[in-house]
Residue frames as a rotation matrix with the C-alpha (Angstrom) as fourth column:
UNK 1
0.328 -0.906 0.268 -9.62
0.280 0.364 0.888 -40.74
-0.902 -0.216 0.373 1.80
UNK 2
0.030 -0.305 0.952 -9.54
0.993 0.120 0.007 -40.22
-0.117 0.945 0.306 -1.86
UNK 3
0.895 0.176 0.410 -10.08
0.228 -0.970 -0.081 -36.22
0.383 0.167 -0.908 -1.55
UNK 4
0.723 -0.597 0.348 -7.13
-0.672 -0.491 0.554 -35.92
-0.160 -0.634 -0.756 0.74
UNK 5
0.036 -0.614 0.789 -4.95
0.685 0.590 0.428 -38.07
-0.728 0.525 0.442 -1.78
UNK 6
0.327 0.378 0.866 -6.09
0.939 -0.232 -0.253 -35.68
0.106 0.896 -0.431 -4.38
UNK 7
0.949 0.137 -0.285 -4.87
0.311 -0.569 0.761 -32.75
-0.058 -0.811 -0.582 -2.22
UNK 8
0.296 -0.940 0.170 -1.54
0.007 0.181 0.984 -34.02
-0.955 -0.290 0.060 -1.33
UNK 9
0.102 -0.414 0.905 -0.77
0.811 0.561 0.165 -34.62
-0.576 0.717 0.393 -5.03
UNK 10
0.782 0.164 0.601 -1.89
0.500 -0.740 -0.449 -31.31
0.371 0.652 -0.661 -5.99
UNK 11
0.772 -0.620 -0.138 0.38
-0.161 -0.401 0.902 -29.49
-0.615 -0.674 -0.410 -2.50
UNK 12
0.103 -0.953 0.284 3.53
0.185 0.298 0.936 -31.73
-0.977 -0.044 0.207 -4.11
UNK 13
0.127 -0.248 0.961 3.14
0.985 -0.086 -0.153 -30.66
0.121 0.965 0.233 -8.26
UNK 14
0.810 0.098 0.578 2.99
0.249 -0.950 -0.188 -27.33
0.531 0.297 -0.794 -7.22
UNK 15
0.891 -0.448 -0.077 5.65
0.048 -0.076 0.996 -27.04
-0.452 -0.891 -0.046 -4.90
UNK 16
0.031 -0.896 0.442 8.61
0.884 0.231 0.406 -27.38
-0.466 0.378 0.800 -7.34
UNK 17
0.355 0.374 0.857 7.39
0.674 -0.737 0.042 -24.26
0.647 0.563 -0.514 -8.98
UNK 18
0.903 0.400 0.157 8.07
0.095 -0.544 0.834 -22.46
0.419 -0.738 -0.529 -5.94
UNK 19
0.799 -0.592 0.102 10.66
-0.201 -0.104 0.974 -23.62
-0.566 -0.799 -0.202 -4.20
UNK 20
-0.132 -0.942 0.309 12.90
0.636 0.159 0.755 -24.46
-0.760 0.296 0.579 -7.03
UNK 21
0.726 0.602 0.332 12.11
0.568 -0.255 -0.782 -21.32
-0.386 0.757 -0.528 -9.10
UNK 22
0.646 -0.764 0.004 15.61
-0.436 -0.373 -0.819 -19.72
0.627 0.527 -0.573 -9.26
UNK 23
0.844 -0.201 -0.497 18.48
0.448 0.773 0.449 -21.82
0.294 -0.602 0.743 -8.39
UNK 24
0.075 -0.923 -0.377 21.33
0.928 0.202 -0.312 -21.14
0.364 -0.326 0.872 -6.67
UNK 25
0.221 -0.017 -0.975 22.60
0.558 -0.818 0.141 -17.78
-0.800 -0.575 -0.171 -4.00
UNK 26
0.774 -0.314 0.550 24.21
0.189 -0.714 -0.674 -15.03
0.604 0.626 -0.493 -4.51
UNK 27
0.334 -0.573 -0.748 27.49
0.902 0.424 0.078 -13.99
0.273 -0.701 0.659 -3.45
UNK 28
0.070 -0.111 -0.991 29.01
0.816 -0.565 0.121 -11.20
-0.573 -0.818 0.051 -1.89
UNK 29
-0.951 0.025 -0.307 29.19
-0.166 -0.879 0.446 -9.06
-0.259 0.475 0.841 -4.87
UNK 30
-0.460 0.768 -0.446 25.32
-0.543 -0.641 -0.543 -9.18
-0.702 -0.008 0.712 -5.15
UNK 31
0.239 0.361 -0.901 24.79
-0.946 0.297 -0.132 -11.58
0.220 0.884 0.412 -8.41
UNK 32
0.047 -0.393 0.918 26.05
-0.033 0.918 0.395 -15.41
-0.998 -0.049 0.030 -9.05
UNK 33
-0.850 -0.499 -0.168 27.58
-0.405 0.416 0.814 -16.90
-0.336 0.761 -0.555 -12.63
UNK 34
0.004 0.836 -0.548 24.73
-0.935 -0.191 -0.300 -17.69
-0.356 0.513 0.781 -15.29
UNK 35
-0.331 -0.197 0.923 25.11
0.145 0.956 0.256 -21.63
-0.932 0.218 -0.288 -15.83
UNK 36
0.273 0.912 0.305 22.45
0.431 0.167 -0.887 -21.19
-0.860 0.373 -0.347 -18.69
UNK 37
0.946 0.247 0.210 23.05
0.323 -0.658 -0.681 -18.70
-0.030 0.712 -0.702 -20.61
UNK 38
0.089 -0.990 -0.106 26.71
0.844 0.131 -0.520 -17.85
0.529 -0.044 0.848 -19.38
UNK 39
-0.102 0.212 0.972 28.07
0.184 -0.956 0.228 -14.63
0.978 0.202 0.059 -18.46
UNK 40
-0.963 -0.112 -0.243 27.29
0.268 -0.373 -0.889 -12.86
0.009 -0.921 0.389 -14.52
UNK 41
-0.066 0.887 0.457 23.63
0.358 -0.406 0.841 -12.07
0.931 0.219 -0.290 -13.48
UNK 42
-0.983 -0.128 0.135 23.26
-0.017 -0.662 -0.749 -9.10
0.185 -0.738 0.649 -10.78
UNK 43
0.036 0.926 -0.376 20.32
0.796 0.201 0.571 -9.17
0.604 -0.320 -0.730 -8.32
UNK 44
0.791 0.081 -0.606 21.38
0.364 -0.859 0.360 -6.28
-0.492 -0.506 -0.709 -6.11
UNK 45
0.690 -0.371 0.621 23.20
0.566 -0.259 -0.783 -3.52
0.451 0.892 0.032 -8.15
UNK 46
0.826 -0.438 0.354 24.71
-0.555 -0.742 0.377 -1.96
0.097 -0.508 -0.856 -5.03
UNK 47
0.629 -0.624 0.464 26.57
-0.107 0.521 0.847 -4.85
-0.770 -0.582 0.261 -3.74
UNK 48
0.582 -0.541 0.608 27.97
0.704 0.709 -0.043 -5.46
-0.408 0.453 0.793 -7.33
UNK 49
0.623 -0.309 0.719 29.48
0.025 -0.911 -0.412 -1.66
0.782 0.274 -0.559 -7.48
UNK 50
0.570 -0.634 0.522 30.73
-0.716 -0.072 0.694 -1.90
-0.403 -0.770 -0.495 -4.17
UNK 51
0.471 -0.856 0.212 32.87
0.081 0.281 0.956 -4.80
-0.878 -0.433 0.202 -5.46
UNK 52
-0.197 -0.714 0.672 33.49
0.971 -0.049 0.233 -3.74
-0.133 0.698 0.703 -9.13
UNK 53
0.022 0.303 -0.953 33.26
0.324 -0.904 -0.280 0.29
-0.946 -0.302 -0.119 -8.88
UNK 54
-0.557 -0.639 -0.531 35.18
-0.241 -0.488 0.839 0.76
-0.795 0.595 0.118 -12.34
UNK 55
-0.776 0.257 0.576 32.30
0.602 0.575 0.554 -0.71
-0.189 0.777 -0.601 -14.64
UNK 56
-0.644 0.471 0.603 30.09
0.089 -0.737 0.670 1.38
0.760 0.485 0.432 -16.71
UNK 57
0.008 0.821 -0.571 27.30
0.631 0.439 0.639 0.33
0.776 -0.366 -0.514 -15.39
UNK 58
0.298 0.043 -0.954 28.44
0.951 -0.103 0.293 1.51
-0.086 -0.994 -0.071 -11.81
UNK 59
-0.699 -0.602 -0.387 30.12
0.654 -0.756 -0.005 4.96
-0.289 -0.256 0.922 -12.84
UNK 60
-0.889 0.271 0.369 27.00
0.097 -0.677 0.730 5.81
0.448 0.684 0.575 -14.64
UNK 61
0.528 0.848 -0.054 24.67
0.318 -0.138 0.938 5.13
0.788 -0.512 -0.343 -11.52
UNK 62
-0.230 -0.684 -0.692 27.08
0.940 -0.339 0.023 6.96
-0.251 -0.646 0.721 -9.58
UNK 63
-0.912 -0.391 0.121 26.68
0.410 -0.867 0.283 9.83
-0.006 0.308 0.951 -11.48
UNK 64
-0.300 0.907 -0.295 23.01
0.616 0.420 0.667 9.28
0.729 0.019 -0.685 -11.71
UNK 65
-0.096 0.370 -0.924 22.92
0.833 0.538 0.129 9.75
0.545 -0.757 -0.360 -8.03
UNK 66
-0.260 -0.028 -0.965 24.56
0.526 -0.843 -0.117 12.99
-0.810 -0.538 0.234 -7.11
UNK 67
-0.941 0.184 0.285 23.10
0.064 -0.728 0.683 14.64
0.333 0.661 0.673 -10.14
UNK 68
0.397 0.918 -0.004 19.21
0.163 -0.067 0.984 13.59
0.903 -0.391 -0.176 -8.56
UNK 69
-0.036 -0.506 -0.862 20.48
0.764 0.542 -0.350 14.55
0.645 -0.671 0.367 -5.35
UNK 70
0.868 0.292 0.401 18.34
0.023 -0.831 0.556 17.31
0.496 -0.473 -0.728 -2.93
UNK 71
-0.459 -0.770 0.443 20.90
-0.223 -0.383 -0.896 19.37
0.860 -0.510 0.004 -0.89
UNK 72
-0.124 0.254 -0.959 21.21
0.876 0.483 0.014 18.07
0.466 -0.838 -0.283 2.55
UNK 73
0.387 0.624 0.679 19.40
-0.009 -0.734 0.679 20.90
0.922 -0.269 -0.279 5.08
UNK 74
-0.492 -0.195 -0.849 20.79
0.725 0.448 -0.523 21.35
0.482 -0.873 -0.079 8.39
């Protein structure tokens, strides 16, 4: 009985680690609002170009793209 007390106790300290390691979604532009620290943090870099195209960021992996770009073969 005591091993499988010892178990459970370990299962439930570790769990928070896990499941509460980054809070909150993300929203349709790809990122979510930095409580912490302030500011916007981006998790997918497409979605947040698709909804702000006109930032650096996005004109300069734009350019990025069709400069590493193989010609398309038909």
């Amino acid at each position: 009985m005591g091993n499988r007390w010892s178990v459970l106790l370990i299962g439930v300290l570790c769990l928070p680690g896990v499941g509460f390691a980054h809070g909150g979604g993300l929203d349709s532009c790809g990122g979510h609002h930095d409580r912490k620290r302030g500011g916007y943090h981006v998790h997918r870099i497409a979605n947040y170009c698709a909804c702000h195209p006109e930032e650096t960021v996005c004109k300069e992996r734009s350019s990025e793209t069709t400069k590493n770009e193989k010609p398309k073969i038909r």
